[in-house]
mmCIF file as Biopython writes it, N, C-alpha, C and O atoms, coordinates in Angstrom:
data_model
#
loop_
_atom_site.group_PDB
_atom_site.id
_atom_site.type_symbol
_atom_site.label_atom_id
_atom_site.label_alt_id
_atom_site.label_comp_id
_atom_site.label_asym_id
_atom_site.label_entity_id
_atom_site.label_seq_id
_atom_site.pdbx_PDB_ins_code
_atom_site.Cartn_x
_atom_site.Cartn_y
_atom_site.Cartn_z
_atom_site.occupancy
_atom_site.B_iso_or_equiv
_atom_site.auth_seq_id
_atom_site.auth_asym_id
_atom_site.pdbx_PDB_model_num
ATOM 1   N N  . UNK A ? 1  ? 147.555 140.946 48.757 1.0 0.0 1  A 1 
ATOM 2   C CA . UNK A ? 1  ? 146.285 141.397 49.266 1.0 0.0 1  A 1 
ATOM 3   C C  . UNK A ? 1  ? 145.358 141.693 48.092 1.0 0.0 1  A 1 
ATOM 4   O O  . UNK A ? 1  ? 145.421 142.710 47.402 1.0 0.0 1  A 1 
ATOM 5   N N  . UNK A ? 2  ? 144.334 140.514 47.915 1.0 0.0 2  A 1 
ATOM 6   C CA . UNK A ? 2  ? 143.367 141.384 46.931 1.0 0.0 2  A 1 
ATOM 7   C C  . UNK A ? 2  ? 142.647 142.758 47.098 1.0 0.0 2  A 1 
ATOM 8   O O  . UNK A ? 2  ? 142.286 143.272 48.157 1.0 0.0 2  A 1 
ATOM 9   N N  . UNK A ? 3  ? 142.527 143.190 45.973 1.0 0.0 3  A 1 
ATOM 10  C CA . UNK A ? 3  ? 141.400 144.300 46.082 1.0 0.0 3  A 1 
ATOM 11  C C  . UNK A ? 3  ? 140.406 144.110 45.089 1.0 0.0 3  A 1 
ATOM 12  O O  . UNK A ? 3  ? 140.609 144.268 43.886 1.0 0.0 3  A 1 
ATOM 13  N N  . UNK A ? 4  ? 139.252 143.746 45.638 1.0 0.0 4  A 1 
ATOM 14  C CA . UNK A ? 4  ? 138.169 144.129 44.315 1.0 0.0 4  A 1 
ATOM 15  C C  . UNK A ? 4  ? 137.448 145.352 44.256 1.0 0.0 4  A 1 
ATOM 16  O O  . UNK A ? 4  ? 137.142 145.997 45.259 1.0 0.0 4  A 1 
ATOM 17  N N  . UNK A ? 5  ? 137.231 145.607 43.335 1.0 0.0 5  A 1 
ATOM 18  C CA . UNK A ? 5  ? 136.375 147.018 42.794 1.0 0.0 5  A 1 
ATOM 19  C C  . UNK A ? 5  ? 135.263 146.846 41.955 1.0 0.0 5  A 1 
ATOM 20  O O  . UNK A ? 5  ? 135.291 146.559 40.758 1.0 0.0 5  A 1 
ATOM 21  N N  . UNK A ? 6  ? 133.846 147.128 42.981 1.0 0.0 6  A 1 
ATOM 22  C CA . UNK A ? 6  ? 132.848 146.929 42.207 1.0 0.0 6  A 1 
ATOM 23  C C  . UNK A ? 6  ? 131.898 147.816 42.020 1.0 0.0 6  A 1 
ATOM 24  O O  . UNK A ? 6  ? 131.070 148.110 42.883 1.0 0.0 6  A 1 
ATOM 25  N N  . UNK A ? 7  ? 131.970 148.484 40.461 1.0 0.0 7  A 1 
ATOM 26  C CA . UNK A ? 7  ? 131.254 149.610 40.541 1.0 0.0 7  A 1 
ATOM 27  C C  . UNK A ? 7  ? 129.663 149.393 39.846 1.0 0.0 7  A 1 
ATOM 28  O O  . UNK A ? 7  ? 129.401 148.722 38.849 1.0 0.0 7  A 1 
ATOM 29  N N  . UNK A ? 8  ? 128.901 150.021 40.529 1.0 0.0 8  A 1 
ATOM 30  C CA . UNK A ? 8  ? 127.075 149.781 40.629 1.0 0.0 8  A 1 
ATOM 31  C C  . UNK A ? 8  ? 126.921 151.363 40.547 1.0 0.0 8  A 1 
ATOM 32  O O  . UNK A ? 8  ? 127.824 152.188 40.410 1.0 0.0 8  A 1 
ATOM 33  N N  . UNK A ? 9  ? 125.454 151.597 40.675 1.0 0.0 9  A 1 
ATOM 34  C CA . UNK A ? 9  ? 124.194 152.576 40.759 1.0 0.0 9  A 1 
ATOM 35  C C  . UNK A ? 9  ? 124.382 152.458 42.149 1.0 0.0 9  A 1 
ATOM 36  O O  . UNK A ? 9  ? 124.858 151.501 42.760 1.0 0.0 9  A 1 
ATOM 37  N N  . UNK A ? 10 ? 123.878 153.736 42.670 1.0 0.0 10 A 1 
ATOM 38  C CA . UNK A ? 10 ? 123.701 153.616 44.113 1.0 0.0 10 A 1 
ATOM 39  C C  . UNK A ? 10 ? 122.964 152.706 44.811 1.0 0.0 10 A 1 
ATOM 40  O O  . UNK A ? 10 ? 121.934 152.157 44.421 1.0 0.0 10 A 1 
ATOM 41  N N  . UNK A ? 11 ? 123.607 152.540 46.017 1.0 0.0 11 A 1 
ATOM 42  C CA . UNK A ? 11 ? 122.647 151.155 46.926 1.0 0.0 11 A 1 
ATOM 43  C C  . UNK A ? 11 ? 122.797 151.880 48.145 1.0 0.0 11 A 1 
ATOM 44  O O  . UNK A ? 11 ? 123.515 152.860 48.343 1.0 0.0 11 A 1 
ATOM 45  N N  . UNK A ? 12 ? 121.641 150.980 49.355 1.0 0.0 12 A 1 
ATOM 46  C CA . UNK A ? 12 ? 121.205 150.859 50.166 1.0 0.0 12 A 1 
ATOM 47  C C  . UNK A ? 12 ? 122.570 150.626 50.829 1.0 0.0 12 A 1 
ATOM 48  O O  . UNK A ? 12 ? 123.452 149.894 50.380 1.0 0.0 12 A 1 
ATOM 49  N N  . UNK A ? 13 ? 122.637 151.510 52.213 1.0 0.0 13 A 1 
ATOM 50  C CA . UNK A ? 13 ? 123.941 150.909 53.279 1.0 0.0 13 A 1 
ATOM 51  C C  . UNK A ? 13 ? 124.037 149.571 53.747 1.0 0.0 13 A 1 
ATOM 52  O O  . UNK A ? 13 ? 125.132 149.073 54.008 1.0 0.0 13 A 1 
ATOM 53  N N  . UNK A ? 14 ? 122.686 148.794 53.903 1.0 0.0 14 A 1 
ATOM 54  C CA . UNK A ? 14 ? 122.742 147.903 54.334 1.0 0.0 14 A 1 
ATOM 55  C C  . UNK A ? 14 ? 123.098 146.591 53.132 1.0 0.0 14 A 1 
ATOM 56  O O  . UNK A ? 14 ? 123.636 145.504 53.345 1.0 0.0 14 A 1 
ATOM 57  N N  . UNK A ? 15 ? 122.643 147.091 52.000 1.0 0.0 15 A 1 
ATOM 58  C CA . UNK A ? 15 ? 122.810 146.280 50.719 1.0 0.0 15 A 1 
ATOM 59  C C  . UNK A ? 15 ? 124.407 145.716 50.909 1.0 0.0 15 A 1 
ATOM 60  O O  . UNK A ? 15 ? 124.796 144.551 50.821 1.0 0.0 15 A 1 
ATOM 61  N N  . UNK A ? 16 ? 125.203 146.954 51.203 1.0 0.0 16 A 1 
ATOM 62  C CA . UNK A ? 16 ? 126.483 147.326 50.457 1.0 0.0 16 A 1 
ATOM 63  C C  . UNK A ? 16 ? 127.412 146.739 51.683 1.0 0.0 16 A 1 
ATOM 64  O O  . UNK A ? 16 ? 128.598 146.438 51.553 1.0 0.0 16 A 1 
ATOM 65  N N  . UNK A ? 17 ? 126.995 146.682 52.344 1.0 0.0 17 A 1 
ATOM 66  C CA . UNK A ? 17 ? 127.212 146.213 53.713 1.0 0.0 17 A 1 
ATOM 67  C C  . UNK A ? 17 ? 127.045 144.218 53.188 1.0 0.0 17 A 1 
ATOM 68  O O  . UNK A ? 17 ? 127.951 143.410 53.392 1.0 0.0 17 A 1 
ATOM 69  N N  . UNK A ? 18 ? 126.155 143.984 52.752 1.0 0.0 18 A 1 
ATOM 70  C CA . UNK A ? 18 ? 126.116 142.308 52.741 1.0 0.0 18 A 1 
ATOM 71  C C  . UNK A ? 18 ? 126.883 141.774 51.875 1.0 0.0 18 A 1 
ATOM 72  O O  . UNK A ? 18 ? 127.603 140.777 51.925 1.0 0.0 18 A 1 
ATOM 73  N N  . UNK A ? 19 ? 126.523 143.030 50.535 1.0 0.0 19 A 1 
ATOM 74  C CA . UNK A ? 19 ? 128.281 142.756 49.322 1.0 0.0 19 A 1 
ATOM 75  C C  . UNK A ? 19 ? 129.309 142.942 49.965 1.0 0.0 19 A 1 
ATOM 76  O O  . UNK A ? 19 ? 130.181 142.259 49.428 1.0 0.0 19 A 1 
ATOM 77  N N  . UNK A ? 20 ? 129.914 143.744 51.236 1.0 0.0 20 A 1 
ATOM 78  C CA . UNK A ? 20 ? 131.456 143.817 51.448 1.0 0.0 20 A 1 
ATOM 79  C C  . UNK A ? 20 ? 131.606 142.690 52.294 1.0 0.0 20 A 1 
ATOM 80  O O  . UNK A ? 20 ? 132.749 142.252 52.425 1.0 0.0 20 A 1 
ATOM 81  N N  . UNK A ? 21 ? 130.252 141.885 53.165 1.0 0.0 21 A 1 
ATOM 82  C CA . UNK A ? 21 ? 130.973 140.466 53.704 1.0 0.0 21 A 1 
ATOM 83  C C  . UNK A ? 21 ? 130.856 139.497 52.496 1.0 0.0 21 A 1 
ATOM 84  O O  . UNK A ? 21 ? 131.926 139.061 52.071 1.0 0.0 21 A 1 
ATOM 85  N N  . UNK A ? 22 ? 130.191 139.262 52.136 1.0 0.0 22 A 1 
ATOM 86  C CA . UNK A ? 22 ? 129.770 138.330 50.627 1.0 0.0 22 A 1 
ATOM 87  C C  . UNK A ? 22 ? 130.809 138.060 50.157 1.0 0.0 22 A 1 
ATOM 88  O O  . UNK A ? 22 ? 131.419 137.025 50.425 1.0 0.0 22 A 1 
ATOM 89  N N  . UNK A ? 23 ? 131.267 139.091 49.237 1.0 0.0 23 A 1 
ATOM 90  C CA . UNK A ? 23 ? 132.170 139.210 48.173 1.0 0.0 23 A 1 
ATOM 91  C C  . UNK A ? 23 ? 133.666 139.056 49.590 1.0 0.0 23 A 1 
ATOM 92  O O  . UNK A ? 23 ? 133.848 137.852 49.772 1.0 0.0 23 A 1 
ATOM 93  N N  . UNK A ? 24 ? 134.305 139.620 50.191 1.0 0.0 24 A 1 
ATOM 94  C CA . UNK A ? 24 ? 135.275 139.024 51.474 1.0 0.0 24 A 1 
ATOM 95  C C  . UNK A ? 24 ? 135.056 138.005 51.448 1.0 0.0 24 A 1 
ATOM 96  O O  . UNK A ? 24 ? 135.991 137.504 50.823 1.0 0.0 24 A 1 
ATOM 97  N N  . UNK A ? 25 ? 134.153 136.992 51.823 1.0 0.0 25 A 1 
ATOM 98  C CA . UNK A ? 25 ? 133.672 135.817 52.393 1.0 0.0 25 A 1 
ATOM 99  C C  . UNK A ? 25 ? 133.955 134.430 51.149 1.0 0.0 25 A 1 
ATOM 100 O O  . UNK A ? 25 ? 134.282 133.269 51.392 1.0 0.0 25 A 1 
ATOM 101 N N  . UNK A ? 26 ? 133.716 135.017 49.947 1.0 0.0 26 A 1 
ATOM 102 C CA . UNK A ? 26 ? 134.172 134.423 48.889 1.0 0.0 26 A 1 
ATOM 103 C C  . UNK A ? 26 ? 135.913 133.871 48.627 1.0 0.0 26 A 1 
ATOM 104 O O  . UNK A ? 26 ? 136.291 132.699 48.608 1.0 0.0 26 A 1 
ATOM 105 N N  . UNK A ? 27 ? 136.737 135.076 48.448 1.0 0.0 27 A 1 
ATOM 106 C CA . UNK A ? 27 ? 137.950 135.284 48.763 1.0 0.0 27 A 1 
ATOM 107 C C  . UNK A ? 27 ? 138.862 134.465 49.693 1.0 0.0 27 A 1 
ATOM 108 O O  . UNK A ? 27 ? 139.851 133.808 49.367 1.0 0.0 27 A 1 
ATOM 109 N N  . UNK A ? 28 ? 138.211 134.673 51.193 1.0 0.0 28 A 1 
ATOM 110 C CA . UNK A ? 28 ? 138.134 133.656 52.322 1.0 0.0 28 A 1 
ATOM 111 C C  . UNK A ? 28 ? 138.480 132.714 51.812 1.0 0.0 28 A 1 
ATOM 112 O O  . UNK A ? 28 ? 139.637 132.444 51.488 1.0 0.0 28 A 1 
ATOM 113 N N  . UNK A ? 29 ? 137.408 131.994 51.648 1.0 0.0 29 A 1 
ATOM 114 C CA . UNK A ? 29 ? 136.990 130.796 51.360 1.0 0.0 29 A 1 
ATOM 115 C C  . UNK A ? 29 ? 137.816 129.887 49.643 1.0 0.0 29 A 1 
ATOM 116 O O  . UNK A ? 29 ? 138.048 128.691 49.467 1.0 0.0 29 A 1 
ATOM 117 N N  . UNK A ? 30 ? 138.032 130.988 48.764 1.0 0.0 30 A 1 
ATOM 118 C CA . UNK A ? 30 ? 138.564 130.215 47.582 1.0 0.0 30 A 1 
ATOM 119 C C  . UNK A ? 30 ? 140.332 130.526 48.008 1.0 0.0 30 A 1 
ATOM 120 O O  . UNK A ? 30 ? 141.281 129.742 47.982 1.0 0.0 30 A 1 
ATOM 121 N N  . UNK A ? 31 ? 140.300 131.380 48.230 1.0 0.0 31 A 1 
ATOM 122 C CA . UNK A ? 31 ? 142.403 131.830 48.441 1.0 0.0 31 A 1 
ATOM 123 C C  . UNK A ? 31 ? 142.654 131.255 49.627 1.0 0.0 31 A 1 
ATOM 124 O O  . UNK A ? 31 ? 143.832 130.940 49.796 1.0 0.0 31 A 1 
ATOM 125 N N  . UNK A ? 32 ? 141.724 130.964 50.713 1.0 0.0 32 A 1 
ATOM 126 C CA . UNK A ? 32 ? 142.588 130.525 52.013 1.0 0.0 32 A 1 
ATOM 127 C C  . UNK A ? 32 ? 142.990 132.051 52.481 1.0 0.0 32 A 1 
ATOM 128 O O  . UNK A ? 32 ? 144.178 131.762 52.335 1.0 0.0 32 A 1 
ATOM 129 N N  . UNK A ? 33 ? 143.028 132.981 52.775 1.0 0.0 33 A 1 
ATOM 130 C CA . UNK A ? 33 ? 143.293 134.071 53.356 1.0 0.0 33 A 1 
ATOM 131 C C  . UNK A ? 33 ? 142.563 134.834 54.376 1.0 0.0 33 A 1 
ATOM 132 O O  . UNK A ? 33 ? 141.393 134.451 54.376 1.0 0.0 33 A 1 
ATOM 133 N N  . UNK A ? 34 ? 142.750 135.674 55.170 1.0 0.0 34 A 1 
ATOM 134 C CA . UNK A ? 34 ? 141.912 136.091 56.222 1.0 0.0 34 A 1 
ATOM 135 C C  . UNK A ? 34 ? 141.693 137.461 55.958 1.0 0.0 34 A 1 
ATOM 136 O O  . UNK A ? 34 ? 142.528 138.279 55.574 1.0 0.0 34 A 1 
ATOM 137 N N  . UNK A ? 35 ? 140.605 137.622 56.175 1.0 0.0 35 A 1 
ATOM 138 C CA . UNK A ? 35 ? 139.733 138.464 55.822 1.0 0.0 35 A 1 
ATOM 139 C C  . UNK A ? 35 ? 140.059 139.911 56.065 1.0 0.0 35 A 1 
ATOM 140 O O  . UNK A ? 35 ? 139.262 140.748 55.642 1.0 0.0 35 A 1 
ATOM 141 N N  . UNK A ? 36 ? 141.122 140.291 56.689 1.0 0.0 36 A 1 
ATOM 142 C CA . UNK A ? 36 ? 141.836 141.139 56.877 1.0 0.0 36 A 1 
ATOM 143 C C  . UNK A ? 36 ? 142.948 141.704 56.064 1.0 0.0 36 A 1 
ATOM 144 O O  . UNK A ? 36 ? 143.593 142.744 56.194 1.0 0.0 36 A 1 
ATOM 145 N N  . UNK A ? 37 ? 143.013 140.474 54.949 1.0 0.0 37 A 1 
ATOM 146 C CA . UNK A ? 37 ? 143.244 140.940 53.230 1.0 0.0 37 A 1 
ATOM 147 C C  . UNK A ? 37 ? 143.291 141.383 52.427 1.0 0.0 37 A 1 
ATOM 148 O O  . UNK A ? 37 ? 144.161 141.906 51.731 1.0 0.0 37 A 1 
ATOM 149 N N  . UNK A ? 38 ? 141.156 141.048 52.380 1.0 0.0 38 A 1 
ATOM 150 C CA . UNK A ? 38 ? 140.675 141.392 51.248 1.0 0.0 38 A 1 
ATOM 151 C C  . UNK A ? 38 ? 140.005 142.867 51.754 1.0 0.0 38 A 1 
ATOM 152 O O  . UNK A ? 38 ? 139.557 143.203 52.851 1.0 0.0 38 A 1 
ATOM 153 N N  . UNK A ? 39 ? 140.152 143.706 50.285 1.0 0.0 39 A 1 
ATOM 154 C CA . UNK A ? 39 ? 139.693 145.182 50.536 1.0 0.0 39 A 1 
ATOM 155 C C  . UNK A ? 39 ? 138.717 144.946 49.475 1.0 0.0 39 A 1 
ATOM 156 O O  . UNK A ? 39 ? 138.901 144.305 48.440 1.0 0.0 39 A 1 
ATOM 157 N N  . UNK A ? 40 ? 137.694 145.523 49.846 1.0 0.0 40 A 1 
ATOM 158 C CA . UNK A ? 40 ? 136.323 145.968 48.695 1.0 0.0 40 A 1 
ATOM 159 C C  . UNK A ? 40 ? 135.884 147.258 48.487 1.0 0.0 40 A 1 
ATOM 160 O O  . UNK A ? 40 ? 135.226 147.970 49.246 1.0 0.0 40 A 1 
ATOM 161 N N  . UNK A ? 41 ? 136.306 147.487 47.395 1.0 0.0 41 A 1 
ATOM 162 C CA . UNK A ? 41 ? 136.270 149.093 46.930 1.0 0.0 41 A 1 
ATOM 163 C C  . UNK A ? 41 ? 134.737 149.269 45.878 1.0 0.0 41 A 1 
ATOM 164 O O  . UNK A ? 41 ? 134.414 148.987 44.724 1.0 0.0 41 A 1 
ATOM 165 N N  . UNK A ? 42 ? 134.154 149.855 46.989 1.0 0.0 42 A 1 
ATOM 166 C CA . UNK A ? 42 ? 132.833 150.423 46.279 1.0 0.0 42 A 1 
ATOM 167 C C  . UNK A ? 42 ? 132.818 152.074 45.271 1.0 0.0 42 A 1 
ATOM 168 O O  . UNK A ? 42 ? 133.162 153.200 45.632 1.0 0.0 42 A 1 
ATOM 169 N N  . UNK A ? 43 ? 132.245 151.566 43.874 1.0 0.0 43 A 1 
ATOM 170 C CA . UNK A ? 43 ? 132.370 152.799 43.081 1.0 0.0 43 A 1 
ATOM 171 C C  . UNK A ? 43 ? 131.265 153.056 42.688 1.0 0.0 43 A 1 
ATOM 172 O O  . UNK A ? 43 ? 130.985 152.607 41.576 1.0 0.0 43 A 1 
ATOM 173 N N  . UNK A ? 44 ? 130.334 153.768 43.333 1.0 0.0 44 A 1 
ATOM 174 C CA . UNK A ? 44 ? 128.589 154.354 43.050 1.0 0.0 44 A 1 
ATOM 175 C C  . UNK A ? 44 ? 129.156 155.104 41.614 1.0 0.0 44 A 1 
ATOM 176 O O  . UNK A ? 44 ? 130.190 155.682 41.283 1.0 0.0 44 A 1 
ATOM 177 N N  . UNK A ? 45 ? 127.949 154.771 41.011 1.0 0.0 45 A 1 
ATOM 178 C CA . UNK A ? 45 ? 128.003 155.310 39.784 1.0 0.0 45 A 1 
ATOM 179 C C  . UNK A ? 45 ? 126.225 155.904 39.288 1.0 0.0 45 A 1 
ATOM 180 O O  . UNK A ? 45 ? 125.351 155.099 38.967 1.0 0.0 45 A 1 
ATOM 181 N N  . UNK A ? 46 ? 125.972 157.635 39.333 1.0 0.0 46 A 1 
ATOM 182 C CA . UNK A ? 46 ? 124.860 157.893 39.460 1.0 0.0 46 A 1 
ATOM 183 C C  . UNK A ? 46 ? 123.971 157.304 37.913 1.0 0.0 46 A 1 
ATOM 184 O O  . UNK A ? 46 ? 124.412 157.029 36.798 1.0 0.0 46 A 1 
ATOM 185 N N  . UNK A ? 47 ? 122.854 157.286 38.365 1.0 0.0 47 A 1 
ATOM 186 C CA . UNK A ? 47 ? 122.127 157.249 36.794 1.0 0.0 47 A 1 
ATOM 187 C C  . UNK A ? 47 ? 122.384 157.278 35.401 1.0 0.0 47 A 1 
ATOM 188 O O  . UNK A ? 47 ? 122.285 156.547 34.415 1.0 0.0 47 A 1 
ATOM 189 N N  . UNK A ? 48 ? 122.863 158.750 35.810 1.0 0.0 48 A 1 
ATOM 190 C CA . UNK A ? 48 ? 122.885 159.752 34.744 1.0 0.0 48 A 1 
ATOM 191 C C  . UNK A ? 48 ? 124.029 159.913 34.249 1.0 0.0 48 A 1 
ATOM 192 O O  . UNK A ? 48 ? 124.261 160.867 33.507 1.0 0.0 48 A 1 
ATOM 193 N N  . UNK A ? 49 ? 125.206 158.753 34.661 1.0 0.0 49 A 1 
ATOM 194 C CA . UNK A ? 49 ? 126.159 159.165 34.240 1.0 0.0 49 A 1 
ATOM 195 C C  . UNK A ? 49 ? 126.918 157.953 33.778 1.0 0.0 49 A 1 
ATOM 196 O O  . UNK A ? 49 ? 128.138 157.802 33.704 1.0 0.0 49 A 1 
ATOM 197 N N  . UNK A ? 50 ? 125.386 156.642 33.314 1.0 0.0 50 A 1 
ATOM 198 C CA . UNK A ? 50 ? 125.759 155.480 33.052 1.0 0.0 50 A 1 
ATOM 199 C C  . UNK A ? 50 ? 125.015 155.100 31.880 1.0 0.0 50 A 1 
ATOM 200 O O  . UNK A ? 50 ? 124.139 155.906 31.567 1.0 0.0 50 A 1 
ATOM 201 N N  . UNK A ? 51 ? 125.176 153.739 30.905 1.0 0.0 51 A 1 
ATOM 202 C CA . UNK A ? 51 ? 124.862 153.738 29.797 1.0 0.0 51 A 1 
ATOM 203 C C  . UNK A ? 51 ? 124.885 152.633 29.793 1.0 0.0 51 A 1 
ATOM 204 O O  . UNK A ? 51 ? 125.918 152.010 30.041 1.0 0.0 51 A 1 
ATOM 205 N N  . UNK A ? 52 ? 123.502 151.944 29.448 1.0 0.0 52 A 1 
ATOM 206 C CA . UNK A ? 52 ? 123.108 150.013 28.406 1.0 0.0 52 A 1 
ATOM 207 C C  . UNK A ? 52 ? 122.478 150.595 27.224 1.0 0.0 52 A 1 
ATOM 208 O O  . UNK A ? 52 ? 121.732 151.545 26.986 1.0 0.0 52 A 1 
ATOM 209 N N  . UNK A ? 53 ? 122.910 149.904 26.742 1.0 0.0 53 A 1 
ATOM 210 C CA . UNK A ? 53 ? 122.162 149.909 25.089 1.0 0.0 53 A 1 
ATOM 211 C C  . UNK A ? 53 ? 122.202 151.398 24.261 1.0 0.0 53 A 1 
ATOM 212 O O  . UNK A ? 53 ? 121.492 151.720 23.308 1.0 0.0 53 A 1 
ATOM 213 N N  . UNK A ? 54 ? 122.740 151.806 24.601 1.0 0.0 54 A 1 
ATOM 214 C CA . UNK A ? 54 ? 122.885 153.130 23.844 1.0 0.0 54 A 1 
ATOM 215 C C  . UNK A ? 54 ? 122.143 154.140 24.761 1.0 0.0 54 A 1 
ATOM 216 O O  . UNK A ? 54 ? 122.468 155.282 24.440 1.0 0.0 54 A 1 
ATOM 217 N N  . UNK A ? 55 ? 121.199 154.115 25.858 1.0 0.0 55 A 1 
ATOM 218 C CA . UNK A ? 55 ? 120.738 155.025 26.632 1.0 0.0 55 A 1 
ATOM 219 C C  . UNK A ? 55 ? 121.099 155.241 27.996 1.0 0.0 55 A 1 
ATOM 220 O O  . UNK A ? 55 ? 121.524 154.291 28.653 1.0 0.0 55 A 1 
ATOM 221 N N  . UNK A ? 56 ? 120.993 156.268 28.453 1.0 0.0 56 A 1 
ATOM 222 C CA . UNK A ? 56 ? 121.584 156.449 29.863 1.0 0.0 56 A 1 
ATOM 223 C C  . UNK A ? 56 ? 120.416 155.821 30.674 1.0 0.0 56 A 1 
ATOM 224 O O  . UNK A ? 56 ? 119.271 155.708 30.239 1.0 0.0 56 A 1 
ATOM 225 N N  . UNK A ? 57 ? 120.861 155.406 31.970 1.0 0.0 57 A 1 
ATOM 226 C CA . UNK A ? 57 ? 119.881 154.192 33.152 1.0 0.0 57 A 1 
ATOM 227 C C  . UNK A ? 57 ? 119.103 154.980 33.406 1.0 0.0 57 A 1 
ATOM 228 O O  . UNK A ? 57 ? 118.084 154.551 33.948 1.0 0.0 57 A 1 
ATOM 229 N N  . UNK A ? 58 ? 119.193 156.393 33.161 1.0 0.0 58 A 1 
ATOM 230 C CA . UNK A ? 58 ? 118.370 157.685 34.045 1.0 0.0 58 A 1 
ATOM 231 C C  . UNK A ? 58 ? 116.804 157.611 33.137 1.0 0.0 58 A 1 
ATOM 232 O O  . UNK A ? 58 ? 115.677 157.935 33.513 1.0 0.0 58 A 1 
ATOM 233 N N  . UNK A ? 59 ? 117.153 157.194 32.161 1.0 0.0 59 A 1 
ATOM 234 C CA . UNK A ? 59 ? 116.056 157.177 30.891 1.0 0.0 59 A 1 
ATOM 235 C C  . UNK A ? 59 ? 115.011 156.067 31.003 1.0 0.0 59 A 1 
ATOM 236 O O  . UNK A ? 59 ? 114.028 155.873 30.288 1.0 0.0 59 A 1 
ATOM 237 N N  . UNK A ? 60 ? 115.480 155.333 32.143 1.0 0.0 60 A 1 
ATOM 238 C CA . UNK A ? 60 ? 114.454 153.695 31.131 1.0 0.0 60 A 1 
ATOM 239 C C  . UNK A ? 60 ? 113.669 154.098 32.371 1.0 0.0 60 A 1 
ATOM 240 O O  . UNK A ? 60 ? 112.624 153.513 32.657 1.0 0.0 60 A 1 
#
């Protein structure tokens, strides 16, 4: 059973909602498996507690 884990900045329910068929739907489709498989583990990650380029996302 895969599991993917994809951790982002906060999103929209409905966003997160089109990534957990999307990203499933992918899986599907390349492994041959049913969708009752694949698990998608969402990891919100706030602003302020993330970092590109040497500055936190909360900054730019």
């Amino acid at each position: 059973m895969p599991i993917v884990t994809i951790q982002q900045g906060p999103r929209d329910i409905e966003l997160k909602r089109e990534l957990v068929a999307r990203v499933t739907d992918a899986f599907v489709d390349s492994l041959k498996i049913p969708a009752e498989a694949v698990q998608v583990w969402i990891h919100e990650v706030p602003a302020d507690s993330w970092g590109v380029a040497g500055k936190l996302t909360a900054d730019k």
